[in-house]
C-alpha positions as CSV (number, residue, x, y, z in Angstrom):
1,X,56.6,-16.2,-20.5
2,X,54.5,-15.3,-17.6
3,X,51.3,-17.5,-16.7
4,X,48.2,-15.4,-18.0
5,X,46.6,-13.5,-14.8
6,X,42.6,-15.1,-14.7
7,X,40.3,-13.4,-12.7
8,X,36.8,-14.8,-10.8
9,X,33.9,-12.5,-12.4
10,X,31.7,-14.1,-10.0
11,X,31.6,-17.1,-7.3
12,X,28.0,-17.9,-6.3
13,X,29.0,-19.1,-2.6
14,X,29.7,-15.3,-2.4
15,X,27.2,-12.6,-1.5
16,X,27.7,-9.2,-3.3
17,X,27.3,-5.7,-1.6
18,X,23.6,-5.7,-2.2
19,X,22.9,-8.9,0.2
20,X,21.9,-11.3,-2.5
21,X,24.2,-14.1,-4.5
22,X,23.7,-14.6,-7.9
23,X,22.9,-18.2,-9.4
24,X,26.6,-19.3,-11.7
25,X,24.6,-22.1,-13.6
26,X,21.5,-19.3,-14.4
27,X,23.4,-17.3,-16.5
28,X,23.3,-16.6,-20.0
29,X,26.9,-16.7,-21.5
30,X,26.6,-16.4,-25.3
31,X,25.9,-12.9,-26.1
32,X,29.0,-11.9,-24.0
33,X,31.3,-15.0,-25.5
34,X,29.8,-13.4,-28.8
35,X,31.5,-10.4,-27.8
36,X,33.7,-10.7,-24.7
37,X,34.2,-6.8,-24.2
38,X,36.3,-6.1,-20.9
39,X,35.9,-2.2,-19.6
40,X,37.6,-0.1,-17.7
41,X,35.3,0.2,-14.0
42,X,31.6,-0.3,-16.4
43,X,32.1,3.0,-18.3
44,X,30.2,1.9,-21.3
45,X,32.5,4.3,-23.8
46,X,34.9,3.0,-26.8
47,X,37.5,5.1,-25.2
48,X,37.5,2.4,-21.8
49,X,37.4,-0.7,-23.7
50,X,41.0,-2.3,-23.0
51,X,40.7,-5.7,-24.0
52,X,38.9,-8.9,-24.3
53,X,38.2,-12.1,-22.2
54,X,39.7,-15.1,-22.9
55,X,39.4,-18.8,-22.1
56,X,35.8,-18.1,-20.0
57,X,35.2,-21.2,-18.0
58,X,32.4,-22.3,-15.3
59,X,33.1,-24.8,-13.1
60,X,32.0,-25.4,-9.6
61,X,29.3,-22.3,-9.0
62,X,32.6,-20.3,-10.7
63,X,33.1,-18.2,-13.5
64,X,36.8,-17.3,-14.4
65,X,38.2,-15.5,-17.9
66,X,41.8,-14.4,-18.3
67,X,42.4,-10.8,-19.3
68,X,43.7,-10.2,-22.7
69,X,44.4,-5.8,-22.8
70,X,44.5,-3.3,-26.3
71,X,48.2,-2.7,-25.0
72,X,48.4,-0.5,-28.4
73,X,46.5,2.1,-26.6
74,X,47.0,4.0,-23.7
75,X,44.6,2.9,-21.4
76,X,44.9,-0.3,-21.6
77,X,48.7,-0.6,-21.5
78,X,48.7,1.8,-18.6
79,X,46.0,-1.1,-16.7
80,X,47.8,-4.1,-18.2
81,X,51.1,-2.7,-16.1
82,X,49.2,-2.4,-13.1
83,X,47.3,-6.1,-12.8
84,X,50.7,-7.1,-13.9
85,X,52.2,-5.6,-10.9
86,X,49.3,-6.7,-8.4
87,X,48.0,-3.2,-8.2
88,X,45.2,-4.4,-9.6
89,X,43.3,-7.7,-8.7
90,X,39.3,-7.1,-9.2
91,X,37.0,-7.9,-12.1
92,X,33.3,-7.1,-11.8
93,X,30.6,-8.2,-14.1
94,X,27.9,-6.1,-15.6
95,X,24.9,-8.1,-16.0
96,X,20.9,-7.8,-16.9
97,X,18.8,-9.3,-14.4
98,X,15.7,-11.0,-14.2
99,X,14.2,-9.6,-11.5
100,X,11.3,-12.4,-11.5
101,X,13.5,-15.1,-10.7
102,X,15.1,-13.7,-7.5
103,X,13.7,-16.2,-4.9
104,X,14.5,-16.4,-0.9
105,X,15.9,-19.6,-0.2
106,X,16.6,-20.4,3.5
107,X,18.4,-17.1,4.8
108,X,20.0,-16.8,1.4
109,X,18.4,-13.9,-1.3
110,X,19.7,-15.8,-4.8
111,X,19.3,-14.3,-8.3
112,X,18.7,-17.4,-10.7
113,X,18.2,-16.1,-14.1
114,X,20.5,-13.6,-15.3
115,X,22.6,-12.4,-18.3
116,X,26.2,-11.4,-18.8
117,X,27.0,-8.1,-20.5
118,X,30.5,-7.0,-20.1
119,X,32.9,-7.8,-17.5
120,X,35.2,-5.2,-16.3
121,X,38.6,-4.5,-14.7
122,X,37.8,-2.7,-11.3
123,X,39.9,-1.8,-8.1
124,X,37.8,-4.2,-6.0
125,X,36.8,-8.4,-6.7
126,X,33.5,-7.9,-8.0
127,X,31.2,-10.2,-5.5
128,X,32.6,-8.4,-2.4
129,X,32.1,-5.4,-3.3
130,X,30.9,-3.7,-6.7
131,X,28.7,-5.7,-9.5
132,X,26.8,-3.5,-12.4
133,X,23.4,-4.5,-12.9
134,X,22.0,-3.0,-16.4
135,X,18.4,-2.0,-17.0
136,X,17.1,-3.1,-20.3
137,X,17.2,0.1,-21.9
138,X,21.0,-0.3,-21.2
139,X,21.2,1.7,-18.1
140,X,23.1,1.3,-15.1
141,X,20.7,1.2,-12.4
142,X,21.7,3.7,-9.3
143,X,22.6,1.6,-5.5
144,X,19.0,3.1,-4.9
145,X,17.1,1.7,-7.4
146,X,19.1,-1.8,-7.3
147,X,18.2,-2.1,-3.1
148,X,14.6,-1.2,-3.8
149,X,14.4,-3.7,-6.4
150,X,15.4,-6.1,-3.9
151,X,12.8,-5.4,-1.4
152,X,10.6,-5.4,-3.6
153,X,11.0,-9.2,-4.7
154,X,12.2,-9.9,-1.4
155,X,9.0,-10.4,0.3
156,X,10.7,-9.2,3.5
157,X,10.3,-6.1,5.2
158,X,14.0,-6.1,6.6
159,X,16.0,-9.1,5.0
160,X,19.2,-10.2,6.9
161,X,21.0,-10.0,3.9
162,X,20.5,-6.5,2.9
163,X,22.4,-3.7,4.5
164,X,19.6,-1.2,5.4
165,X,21.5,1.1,6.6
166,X,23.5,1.7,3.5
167,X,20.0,2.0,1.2
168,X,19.6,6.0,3.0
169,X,17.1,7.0,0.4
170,X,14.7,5.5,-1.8
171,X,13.2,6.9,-5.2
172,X,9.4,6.4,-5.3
173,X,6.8,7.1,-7.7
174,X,4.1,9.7,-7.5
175,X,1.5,7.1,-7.2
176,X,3.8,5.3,-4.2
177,X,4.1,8.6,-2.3
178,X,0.7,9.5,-2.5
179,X,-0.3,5.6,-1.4
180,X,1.8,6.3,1.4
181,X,1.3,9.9,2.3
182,X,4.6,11.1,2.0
183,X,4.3,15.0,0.7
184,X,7.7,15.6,1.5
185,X,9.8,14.2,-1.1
186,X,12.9,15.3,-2.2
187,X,14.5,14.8,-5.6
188,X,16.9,12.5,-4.3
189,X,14.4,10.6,-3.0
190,X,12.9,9.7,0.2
191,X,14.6,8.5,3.9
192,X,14.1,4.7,4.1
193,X,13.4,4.8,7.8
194,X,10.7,7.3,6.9
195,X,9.4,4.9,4.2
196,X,9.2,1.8,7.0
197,X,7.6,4.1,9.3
198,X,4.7,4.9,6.7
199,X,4.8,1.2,6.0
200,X,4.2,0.2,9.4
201,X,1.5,3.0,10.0
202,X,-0.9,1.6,7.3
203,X,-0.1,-2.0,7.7
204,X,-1.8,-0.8,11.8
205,X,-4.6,1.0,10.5
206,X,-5.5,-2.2,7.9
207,X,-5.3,-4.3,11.1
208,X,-7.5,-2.0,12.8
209,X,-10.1,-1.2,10.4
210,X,-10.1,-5.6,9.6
211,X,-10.8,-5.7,13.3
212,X,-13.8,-3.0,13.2
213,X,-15.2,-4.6,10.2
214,X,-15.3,-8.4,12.0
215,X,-16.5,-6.6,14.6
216,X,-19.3,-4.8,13.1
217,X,-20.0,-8.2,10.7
218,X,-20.3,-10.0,13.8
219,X,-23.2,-7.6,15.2
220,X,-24.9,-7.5,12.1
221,X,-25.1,-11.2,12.1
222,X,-26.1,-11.3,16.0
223,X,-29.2,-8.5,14.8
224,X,-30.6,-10.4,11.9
225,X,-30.7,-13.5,13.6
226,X,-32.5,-12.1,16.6
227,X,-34.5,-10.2,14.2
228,X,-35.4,-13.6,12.4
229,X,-35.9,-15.0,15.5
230,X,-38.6,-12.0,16.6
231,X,-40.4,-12.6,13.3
232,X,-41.0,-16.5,13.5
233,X,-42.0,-16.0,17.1
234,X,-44.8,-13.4,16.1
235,X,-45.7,-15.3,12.6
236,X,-46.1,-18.8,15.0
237,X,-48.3,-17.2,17.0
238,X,-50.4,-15.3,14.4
239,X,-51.0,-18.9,12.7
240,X,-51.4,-20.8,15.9
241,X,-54.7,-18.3,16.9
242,X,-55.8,-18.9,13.4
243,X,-56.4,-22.5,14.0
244,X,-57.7,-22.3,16.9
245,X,-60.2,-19.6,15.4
246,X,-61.2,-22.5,12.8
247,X,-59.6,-20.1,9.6
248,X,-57.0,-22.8,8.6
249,X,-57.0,-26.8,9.2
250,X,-54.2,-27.5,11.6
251,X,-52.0,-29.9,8.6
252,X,-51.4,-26.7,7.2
253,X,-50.0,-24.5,9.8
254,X,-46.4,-24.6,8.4
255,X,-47.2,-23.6,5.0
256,X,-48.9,-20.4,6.4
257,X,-45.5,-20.1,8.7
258,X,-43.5,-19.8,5.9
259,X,-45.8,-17.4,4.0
260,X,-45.8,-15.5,7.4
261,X,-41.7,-15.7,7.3
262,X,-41.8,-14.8,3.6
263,X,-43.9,-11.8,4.0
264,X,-45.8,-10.8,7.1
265,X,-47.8,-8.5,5.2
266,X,-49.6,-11.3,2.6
267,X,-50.0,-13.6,6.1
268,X,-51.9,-10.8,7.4
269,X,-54.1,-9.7,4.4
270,X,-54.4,-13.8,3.9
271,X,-55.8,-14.5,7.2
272,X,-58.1,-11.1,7.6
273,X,-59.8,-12.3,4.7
274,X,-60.6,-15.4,5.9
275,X,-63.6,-15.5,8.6
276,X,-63.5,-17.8,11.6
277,X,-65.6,-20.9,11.8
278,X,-69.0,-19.7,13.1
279,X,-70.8,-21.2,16.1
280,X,-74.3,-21.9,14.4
281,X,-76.5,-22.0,17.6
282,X,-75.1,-18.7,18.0
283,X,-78.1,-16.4,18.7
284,X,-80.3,-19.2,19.3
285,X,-81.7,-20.3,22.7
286,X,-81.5,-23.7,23.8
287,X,-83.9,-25.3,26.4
288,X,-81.7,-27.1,29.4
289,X,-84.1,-30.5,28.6
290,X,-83.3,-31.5,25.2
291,X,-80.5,-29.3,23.6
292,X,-83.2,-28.1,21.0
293,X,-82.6,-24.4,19.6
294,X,-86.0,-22.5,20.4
295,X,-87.2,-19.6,18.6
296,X,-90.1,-17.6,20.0
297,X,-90.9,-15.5,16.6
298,X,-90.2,-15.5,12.8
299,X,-88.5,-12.0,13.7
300,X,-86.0,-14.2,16.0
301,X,-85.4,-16.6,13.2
302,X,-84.5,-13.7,10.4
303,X,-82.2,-12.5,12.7
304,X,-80.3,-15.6,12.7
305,X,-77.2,-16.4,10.2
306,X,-78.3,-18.8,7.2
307,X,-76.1,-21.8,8.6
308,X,-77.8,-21.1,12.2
309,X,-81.0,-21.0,10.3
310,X,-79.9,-24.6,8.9
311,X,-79.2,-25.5,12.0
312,X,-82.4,-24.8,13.5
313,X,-84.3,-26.4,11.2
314,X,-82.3,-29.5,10.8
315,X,-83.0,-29.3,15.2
316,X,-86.2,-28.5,15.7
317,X,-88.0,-29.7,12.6
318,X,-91.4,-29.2,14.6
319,X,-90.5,-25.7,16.0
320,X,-89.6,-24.6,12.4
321,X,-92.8,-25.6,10.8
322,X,-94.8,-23.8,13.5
323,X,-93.2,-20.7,12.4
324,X,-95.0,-20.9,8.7
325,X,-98.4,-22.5,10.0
């Protein structure tokens, strides 16, 4: 009896045709040991079922299962001849990824969480050149969607390990075209050199418009400080004159700074409304022999203010009482 053929449905030393390598030892295994469905190239029909997986083993980052084929049908005796005559060698899986856990590591884009759905019997091995990746809906995501996906989580612009040039097109959303001001779509999708160019244009203009807005922050800053500046100048000087003018006592100069800085309108009304200290012999002439105010009439001492009035009395006690003799 012939040894049983096993295939490798996936090596994760081995990158697949997308650029990334998916994790052995993150798969879930038991809903496909539950039912270890093998297909004919992932057509997801009852009429390209052919067989069943046997004896699946993981070892060593590899996952192998040996082929058991529905030889009662046609299909799969018709295959079963073929691996058994080398003209088929490939198995691919068919899995459901999460997209979540797909991490960069080093130069390396690795899928770490993953689950197995079917595994099928396919022309070509499956990490070299074909792997099914299922949506959740049970879908099996276009080469499109699958590469955007992986820029997506890829936080790289151009990873090393994705063929750009194979990813022609790329099917956007209405919201993503608009972002990007692509009003040129087609159905298929949309030129993924066009997409990198649009990229590129508004990652420039957010440079640009960051630069501007430093730029403009740093002028404001330069105007209020100067403006500050102006203000504590002016309000210094307004209280300075003040005590000189005998309207506030010296020990409280920075108080009426601070009101000044505040609001230069209160600083104003405050010190308007307080009069200067008066010079009491104002109005009053003084001999040059003893200092003493002298004044000639009663007319010249009503003209005088009541504190130079004081004054003159408390002076010239004798001129003051010949004024009401």
């Amino acid at each position: 009896m012939p040894k049983p053929k096993v295939f490798i449905l996936n090596d994760d030393a081995v990158q697949n045709s997308y650029g990334f390598f998916i994790l052995t030892s993150g798969g879930k295994l038991d809903r496909f040991k539950s039912n270890p469905v093998m297909l004919s190239n992932h057509v997801n029909l009852n009429e390209n079922v052919i067989g069943r997986w046997l004896n699946l083993s993981v070892k060593d980052g590899i996952i192998k299962a040996e082929p058991e084929f529905d030889k009662d049908r046609p299909i799969g005796l018709e295959i079963s001849g073929q691996v058994e005559r080398d003209f088929i060698k490939g198995a691919s899986m068919g899995i459901l990824p999460n997209w979540d856990s797909m991490e960069r590591v080093g130069d390396k884009l690795i899928l770490k969480e993953w689950e197995l759905v079917e595994a099928s019997i396919v022309p070509v091995p499956s990490n070299r050149n074909s792997i099914a990746i299922y949506s959740v809906d049970g879908k099996i995501l276009e080469e499109s969607e699958i590469q955007t996906l992986c820029l997506s989580v890829s936080g790289d612009k151009n990873p090393k390990n994705l063929n750009i040039e194979n990813m022609k097109k790329i099917i956007l959303s209405i919201p993503a075209l608009m972002a990007l001001g692509i009003t040129s779509a087609q159905p298929d999708g949309v030129e993924a050199s066009d997409v990198e160019a649009k990229v590129l244009e508004l990652s420039s203009q957010v440079k640009s418009l960051t630069d501007k807005n430093a730029q403009l922050e740093l002028a404001a800053k330069t105007a209020k400080e100067a403006q500050e500046a102006a203000l504590k100048l002016a309000t210094t000087q307004k209280v300075d004159l003040a005590v000189t003018q005998g309207k506030i006592p010296a020990d409280k100069k920075e108080a009426f700074i601070q009101l000044g800085l505040t609001s230069p309108e209160v600083l104003e009304s405050t010190l308007l409304a307080i009069p200067a200290k008066q010079n009491f012999s104002a109005g009053v002439t003084t001999p040059s022999g003893n200092g003493s105010a002298v004044v000639a009439t009663m007319e010249d001492f009503q003209k005088l203010s009541i504190e130079a009035q004081l004054s003159f009395k408390n002076d010239s006690p004798e001129e003051y009482k010949k004024l009401f003799s």
